[in-house]
N, C-alpha and C positions, 0 to 999 in steps of 0.2 A: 423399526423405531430407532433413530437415533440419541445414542444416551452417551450422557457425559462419565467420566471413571471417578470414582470415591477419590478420597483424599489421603495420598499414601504415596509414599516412597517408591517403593515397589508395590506393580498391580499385578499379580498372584491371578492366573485363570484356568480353570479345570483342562485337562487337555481334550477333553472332547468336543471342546467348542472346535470349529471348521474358520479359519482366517487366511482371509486372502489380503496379502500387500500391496496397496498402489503406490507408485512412484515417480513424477512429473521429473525432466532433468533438461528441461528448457532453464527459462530465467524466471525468475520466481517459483524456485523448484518446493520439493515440496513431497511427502511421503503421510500416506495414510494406510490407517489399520480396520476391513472389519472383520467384524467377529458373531459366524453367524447372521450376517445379512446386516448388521449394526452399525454403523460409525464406530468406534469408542476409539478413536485416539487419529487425531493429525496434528501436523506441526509445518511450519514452514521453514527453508533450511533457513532466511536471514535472521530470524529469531533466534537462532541457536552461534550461528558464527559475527552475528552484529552487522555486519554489511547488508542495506538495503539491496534490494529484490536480485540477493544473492541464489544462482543453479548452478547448475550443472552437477558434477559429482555428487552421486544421492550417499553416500558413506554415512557419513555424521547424523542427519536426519533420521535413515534408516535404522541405526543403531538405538538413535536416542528412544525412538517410538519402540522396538523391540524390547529393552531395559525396561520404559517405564511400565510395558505391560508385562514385563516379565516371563515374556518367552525366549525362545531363540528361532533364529530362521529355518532349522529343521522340523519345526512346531506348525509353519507356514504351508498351506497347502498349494498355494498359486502366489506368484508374483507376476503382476501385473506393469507392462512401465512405456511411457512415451518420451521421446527426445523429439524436436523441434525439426532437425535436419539428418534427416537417414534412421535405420530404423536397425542400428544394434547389428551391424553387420559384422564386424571386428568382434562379434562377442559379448556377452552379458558379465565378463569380470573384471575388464576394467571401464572405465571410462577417461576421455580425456588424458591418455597415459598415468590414471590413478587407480588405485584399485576399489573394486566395490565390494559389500557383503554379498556377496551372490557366488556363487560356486558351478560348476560343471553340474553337481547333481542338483540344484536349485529347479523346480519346475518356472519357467518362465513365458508369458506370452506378450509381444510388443503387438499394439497396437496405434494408428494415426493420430494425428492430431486432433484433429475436428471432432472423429468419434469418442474421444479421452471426454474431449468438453459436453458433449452431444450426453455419456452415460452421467456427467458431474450434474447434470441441470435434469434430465429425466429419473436420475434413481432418488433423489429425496424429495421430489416435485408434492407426491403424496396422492398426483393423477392416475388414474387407473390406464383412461387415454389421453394422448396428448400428441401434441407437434413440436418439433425440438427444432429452433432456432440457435445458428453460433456464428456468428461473425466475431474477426477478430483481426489481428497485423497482420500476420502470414502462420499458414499452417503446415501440411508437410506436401512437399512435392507430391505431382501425381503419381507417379510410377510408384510411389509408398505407400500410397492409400489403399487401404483392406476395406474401404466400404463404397467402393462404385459399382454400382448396378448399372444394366443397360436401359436407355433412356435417362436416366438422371441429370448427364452433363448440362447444364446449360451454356452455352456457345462450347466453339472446339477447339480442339488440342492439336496443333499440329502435326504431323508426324517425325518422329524420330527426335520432338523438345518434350517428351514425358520429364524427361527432370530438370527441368527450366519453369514448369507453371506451377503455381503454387496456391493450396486450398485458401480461397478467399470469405466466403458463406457456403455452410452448409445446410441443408434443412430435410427433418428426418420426421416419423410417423411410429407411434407406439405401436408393436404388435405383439399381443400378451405382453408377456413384462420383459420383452426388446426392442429395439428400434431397428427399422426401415428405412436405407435412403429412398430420399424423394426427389432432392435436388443438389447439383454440384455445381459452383461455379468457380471457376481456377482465376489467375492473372500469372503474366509473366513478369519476370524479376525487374524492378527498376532499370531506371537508365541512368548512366553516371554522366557528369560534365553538365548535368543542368544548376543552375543556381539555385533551384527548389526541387528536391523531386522525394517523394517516397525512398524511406531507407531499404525495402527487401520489395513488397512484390507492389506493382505498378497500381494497379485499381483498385487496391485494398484500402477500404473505409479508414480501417483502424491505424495502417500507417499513413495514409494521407493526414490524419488526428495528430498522429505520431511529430510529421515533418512540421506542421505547422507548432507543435509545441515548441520544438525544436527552435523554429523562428524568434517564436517569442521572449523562449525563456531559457534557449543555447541550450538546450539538453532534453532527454527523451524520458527524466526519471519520473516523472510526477505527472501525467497528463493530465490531471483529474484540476490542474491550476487552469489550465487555457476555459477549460470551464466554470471554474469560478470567477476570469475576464472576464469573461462574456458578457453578463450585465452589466457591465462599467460600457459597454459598447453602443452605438448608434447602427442602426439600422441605414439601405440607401446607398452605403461610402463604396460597395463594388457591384457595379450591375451582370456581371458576366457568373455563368456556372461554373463551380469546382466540375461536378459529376455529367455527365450525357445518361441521363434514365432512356435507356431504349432495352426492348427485347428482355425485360424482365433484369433487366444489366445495368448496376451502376459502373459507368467506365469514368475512368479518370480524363479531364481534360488536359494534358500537361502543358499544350501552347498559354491556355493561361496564367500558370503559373507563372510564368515572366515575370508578372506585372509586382511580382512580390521581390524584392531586391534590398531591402532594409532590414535582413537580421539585425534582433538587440544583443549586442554582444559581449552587454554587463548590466547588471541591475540598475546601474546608472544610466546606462540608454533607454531601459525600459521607464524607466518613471521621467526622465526628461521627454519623453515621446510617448507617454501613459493615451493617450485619445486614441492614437493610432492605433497601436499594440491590442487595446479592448477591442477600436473597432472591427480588426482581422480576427478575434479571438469570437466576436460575435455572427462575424460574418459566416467563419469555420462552423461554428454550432449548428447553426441554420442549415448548411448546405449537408450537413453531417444528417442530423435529425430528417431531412427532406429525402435523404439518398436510403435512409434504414427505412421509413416507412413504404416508398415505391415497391423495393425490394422485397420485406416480408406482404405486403401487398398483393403480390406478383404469386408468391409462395402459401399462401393461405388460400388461390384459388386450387393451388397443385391438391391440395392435405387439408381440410377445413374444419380441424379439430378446433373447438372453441375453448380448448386448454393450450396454453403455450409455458413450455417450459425454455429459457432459454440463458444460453451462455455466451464465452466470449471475451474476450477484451473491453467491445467496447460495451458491453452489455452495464460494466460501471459506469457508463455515461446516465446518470442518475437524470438528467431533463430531458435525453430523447425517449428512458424510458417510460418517464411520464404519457409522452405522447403515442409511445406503442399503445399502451394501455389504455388513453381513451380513444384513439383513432384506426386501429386495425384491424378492428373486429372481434378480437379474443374476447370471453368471458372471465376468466382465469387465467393470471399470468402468474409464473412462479421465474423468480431470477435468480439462479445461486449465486450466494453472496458472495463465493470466491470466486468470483466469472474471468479471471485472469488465471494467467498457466497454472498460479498455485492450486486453481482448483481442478488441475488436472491430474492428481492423485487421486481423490475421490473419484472423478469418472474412469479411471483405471479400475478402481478396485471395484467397482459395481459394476462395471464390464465382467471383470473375472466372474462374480458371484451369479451376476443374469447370464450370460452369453457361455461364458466356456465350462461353468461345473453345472449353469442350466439348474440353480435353484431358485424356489420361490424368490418374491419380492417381499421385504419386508416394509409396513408401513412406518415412515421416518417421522419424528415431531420434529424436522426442519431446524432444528437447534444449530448453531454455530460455536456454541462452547465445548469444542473438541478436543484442545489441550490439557496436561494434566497439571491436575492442582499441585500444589508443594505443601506440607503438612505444616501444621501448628509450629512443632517444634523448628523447622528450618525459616518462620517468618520469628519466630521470639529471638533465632540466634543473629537473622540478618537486621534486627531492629537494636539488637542489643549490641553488634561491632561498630554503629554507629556513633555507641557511648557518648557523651557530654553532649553532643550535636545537638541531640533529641529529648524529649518529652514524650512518654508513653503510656496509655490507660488503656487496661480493657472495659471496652462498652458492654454493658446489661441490656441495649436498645439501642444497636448502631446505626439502624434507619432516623430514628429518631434526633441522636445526637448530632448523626451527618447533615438532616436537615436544617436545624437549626443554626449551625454554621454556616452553609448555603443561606441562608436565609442574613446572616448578619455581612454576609459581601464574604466570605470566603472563600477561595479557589482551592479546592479538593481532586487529589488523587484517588479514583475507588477504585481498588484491586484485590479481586476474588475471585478465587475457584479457580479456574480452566480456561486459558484465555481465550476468545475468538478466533476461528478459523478465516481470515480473509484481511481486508486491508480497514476494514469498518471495525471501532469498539463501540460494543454495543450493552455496555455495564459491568463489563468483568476487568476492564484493563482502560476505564475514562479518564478524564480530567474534569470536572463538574464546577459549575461556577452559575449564578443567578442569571437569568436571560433578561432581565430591565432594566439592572444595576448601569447606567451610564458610563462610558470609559471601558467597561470591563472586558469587550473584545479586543479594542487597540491593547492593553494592556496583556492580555494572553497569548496575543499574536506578537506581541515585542519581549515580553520578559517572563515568558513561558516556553512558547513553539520556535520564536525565533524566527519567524516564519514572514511574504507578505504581507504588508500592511489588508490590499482586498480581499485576502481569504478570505471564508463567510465559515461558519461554527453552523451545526445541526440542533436542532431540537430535539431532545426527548419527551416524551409525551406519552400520557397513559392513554392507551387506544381506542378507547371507550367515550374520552372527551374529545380525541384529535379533532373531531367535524365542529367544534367548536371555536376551534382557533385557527383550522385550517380549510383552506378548499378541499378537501382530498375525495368528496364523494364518497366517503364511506370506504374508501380502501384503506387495509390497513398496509406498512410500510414497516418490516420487520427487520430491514436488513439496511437500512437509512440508503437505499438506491435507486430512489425516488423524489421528484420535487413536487412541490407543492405550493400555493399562493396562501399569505399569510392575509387570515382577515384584516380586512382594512381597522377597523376597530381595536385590535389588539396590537399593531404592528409596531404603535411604544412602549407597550409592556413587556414583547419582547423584542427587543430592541436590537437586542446583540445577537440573535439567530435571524438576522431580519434580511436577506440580501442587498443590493444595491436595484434589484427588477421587484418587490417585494415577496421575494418566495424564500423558501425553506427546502432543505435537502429532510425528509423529512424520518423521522427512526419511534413509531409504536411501540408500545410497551403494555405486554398484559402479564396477568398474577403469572398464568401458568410460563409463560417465557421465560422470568426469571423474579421470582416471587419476592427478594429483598430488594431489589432493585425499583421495582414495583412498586413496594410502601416506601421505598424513602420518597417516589413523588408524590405519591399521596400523603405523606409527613409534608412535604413542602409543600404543597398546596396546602392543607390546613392551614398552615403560617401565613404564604401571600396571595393566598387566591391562585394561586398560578401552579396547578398539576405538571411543570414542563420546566427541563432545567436545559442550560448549554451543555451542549455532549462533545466533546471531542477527546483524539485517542493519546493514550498517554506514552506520548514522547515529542520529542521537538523536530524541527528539520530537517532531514538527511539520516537519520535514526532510524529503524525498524521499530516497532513496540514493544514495551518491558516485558519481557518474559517473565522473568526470575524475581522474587522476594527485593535481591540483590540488587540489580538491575534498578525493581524500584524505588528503592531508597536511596542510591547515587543520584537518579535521577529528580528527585525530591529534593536533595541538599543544594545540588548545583543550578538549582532557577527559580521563581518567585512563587513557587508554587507555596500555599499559606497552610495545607494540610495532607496527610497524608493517610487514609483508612487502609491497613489490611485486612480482610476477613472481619472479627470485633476489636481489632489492635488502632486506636485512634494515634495518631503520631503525629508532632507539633515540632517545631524547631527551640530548642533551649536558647530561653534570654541570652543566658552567658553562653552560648556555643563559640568556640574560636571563629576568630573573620577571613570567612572567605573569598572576601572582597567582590559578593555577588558572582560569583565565575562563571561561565555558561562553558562548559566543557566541550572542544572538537565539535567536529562534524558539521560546520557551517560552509555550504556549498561552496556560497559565493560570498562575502560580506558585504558589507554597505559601507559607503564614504564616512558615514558618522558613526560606525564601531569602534569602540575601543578594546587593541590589541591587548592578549597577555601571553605571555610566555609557557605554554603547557605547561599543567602539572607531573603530565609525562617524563617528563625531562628531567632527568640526572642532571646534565653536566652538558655546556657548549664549549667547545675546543678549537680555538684555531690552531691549526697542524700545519707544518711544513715538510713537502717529500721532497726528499734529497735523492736525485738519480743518479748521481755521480760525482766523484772530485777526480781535479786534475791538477799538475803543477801550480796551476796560477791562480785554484780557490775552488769554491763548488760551485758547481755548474747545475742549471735546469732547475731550479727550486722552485714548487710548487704550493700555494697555500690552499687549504679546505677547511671548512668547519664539520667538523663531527661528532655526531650528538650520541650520545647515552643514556639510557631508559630506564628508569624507575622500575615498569611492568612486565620487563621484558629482554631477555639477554642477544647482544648483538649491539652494531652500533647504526647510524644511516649518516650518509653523505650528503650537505645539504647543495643541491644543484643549482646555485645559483652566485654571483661572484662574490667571494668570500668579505671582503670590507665592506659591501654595501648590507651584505647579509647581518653582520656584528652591526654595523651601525641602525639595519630597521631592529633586532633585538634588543637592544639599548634602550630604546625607546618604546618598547612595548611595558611602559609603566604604569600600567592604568591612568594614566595622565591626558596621553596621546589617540585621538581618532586620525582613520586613516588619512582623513584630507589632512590633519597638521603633519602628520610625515610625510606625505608624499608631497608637500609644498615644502618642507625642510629639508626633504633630499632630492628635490628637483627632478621626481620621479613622475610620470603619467599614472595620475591613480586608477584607471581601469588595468595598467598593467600591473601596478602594486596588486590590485583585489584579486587580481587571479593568480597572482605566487600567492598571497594568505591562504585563498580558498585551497588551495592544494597542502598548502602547511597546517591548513586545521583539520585537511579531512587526514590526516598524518597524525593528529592529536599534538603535533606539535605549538600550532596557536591555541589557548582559550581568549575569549573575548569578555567582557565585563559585562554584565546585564545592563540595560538599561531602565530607568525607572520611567512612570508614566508623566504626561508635563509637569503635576503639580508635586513632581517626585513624588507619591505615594501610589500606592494599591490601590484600586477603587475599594471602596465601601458604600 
């Protein structure tokens, strides 16, 4: 069983408990603790250093999960750990020329890729049997793989390019409480010089997902947006296939990629060319979801367990896995929530505990609140340095109170307990706000998330009623990585979870899951009939989610958020709080033409500087200007890389006054190149941006 740790500082545990370490050191890395066959504690490293789906070096992670449980590594009976590319040759103490917690005497076992994801989706499954599905970008070379059997391979491996092909899908068969491979199928590395191609291995689903996001949206962070396009998209607009299904083999077509020549190269292209954009983002989907179902297809006649546990990358693709579900014959499907790298500690550490020390299985309650809580006293203090800002009451019935503010149009931060483990808040670390209220998504998605206008917001919903409002058939949806059609009949009351195809990414909720959370919608529904609030996770874009007490409350002061619950601590913004001028603090990828610039709070002091390299008889020679900045949070100073007058004159004008179109028409500058010096100065903390209000300048209510 999987169990969350009390709420404490330090978590004190007898030493005869038995814990084994896992630790992912890909990208989205990530370090888990169990104990005795248990979860009780993981973390992801970008949660702890702030940078999105921050790996590699597992140090900080490892440490922190150690601390909060109160051991030390000598306590650890097995360390368990996978990296992406190679398998820990150089050694288990350092990484990456860094050093790690791990020592010569440390027992350690490295294992692949695939099979990391393979034990993260069978050990909490809760199947006794089952079939483990993973697909994902790229997994590790063959020649590093520890689980090929003979007959497995599907199609072949050249000879003498063992470390050129790379684990594409895997697929495995429970025996007792381990897994069997069943099938392997590899790709080799991309090919460079094309205008479109896969970033790492050639016929991989999840990078072909990958490059197309890339297209769309100049970057690889977020894929999970090309699928929120998607229903902005028409069906029709490209007749030709991404994939060649033959042979049990989705291969990549790469002659057709040609036909894709129009990267959006700023936010600005994308929405000036929004039809098109959706309609490659739709096209993508389809040929995605067409390529996963063939394939597990193919694999289900191998191993015809009518349990499927499965992971993965793309296993986040919350609408193909709709269609695994009712189309590929499984009974029972279990998805781990963290079905990207991060949740490749977890299948580390349940490797160690099944596989290498060969103990029982223990049965998991599936939970995702893995993180550790932070005590009473470190939210009263992180509530209380906020001073004059805020307004603070402890609630007698914080389900209840929180309701009824949802209920009057307010937009609440809830944050308790132990955050989720994965990239979904699923009640411990949301943002809550009414699902019918009119305005109130555009409004979240601009002066909340900071985010696309088409992103869509999930529903919460108590599980009991979900067939109510939902198509879901009776499935319940515990980990929101699932879609679903929103009844026709409902689809204006909830309006704001409503997508643009009418469906719903959809997220259950029962007592036993997480029992407050639980009654606050049952509190709100008593009020509007409506058991089902808007869920999304609490933070904005380009941000990891708040970990910390801390963390919450900066990010509560700095955007339009109307409230803020800790634990029973309700928190309001004081009438008289000094003016922030609205500020939306850093970490804006890319901005938009109508943002308006501000000057980080980060920022000390802006200096133009002059280097003098030499004098001579006739005066000084070679003098150079630069602006250089100094920090408020942080000692040291940075050089701003870009020509010093034009740089002072865009700060001048970063007066809350100015959007980007008005400066880059006053300094006769190309505003797609203006938005990408910002985007790099904010993700620098050196820009903040001014919030913007909704059209009728107010909040909805």
């Amino acid at each position: 069983m999987v169990t969350c740790l009390p709420v404490c500082d330090n978590l004190s545990m007898t030493n005869s408990r038995a814990y084994v370490l896992g630790t992912g050191l890909s990208h989205n890395g990530s370090v888990c603790l169990l104990a005795d066959g248990e979860v009780v504690l993981a973390i992801e490293k970008e949660r702890l250093t702030r940078e999105k789906h921050d790996g590699g070096n597992d140090q900080a992670a490892m440490q922190y999960v150690l601390d909060r449980a109160g051991i030390t590594l000598d306590e650890v009976a097995l360390v368990v750990q996978n990296e992406n590319f190679g398998m820990f040759r150089d050694g288990n103490t350092q990484y990456e020329g860094q050093d790690r917690l791990l020592t010569e005497a440390t027992r350690v076992v490295t294992i692949s890729h695939h099979l990391a994801h393979a034990y993260s989706a069978f050990g909490p499954s809760g199947f006794d049997q089952a079939s483990v599905f993973v697909v994902d970008g790229c997994g590790n070379a063959y020649e590093d793989c520890i689980d090929i059997a003979p007959g497995t391979l599907v199609g072949d491996i050249p000879p003498g390019l063992e470390h050129a092909y790379y684990e594409k899908d895997s697929y495995y068969a429970s025996q007792g409480g381990t897994l069997r491979t069943v099938a392997k199928d590899f790709s080799p590395w991309g090919a460079l010089g094309w205008p479109l191609t896969p970033p790492s291995t050639m016929h991989s689903s999840g990078c072909t997902y990958q490059t197309f996001s890339r297209y769309v949206f100049g970057d690889f962070s977020d894929n999970g947006k090309l699928m929120g396009l998607a229903p902005y998209g028409r069906p029709g607009r490209f007749d030709f296939p991404i994939f060649e299904l033959r042979d049990g083999r989705a291969l990549l077509c790469r002659e057709n990629l040609k036909t894709f020549a129009s990267p959006a190269k700023s936010r600005t292209a994308l929405k000036s060319n929004f039809q098109y954009y959706a309609d490659v983002a739709h096209y993508v989907q389809k040929e995605i979801e067409d390529a996963l179902l063939y394939t597990l297809r193919d694999r289900f006649e191998r191993s015809s367990s009518r349990n499927l546990a499965y992971a993965g990358g793309v296993a986040l693709n919350a609408v193909a896995n709709t269609r695994i579900l009712r189309e590929a014959g499984f009974e029972r499907i279990f998805i781990q929530p963290a079905a990207g790298d991060n949740g490749l500690a977890i299948g580390c550490a349940y490797y160690g505990w099944l596989q290498v020390l060969d103990r029982k299985r223990v049965r998991s309650n599936r939970t995702t609140y893995l993180g550790a809580s932070y005590p009473a006293d470190r939210i009263r203090r992180a509530i209380a340095e906020a001073g004059v800002e805020v307004e603070v009451e402890r609630s007698s019935d914080v389900a209840a109170q929180t309701a009824r503010l949802l209920a009057e149009g307010k937009v609440v931060a809830w944050y308790r307990g132990g955050a989720e483990f994965g990239p979904r808040a699923l009640g411990h670390r949301s943002i809550l706000a009414h699902p019918g209220l009119p305005g109130m998504r555009d409004h979240i998605n601009t002066n909340i998330k900071f985010r696309e206008d088409f992103r869509p917001f999930a529903p919460s919903v108590i599980a009991h009623e979900a067939a109510r409002y939902f198509d879901c058939d009776g499935y319940d949806s515990p980990y929101m990585i699932q879609v679903f059609d929103v009844r026709p009949q409902y689809r204006d009351q909830l309006v704001n979870v409503v997508h643009e195809d009418g469906s719903s990414r959809l997220h259950t909720v029962t007592e036993e899951s997480e029992p407050t959370y639980f009654r606050l919608l049952q509190e709100f529904g008593a009020l509007t009939g409506l058991p089902v609030l808007l869920n999304t996770s609490l933070n904005k874009r380009g941000m990891p989610i708040v970990e910390t007490p801390e963390e919450a409350i900066s990010f509560f002061l700095d955007c339009a958020l109307d409230v803020i619950v800790l634990d029973d601590m309700v928190v309001t913004k004081s009438q008289s709080r000094p003016a922030r001028g609205d500020r939306v603090r850093g970490l804006i990828e890319l901005p938009s033409p109508s943002d308006i610039p501000l000057i980080g709070m980060r920022i000390a002091s802006l200096a133009l500087t002059y280097n003098l390299t030499h004098a001579t008889p006739d005066g000084i020679q070679d003098s150079g200007e630069e602006i250089i900045v100094s920090f408020n949070d942080t000692p040291g100073t940075y050089k701003i890389p870009y020509p010093p007058q034009i740089a002072m004159e865009f700060f001048r004008m970063c007066d809350n006054a100015h959007t980007y179109t008005d400066i880059a028409s006053r300094m006769q500058l190309n505003i797609d190149t203006l938005l990408q010096i910002a985007g790099t100065l904010s993700q620098k903390g050196l820009l903040d941006h001014a919030a913007l209000a909704t059209p009728n300048g107010t909040t909805p209510t």
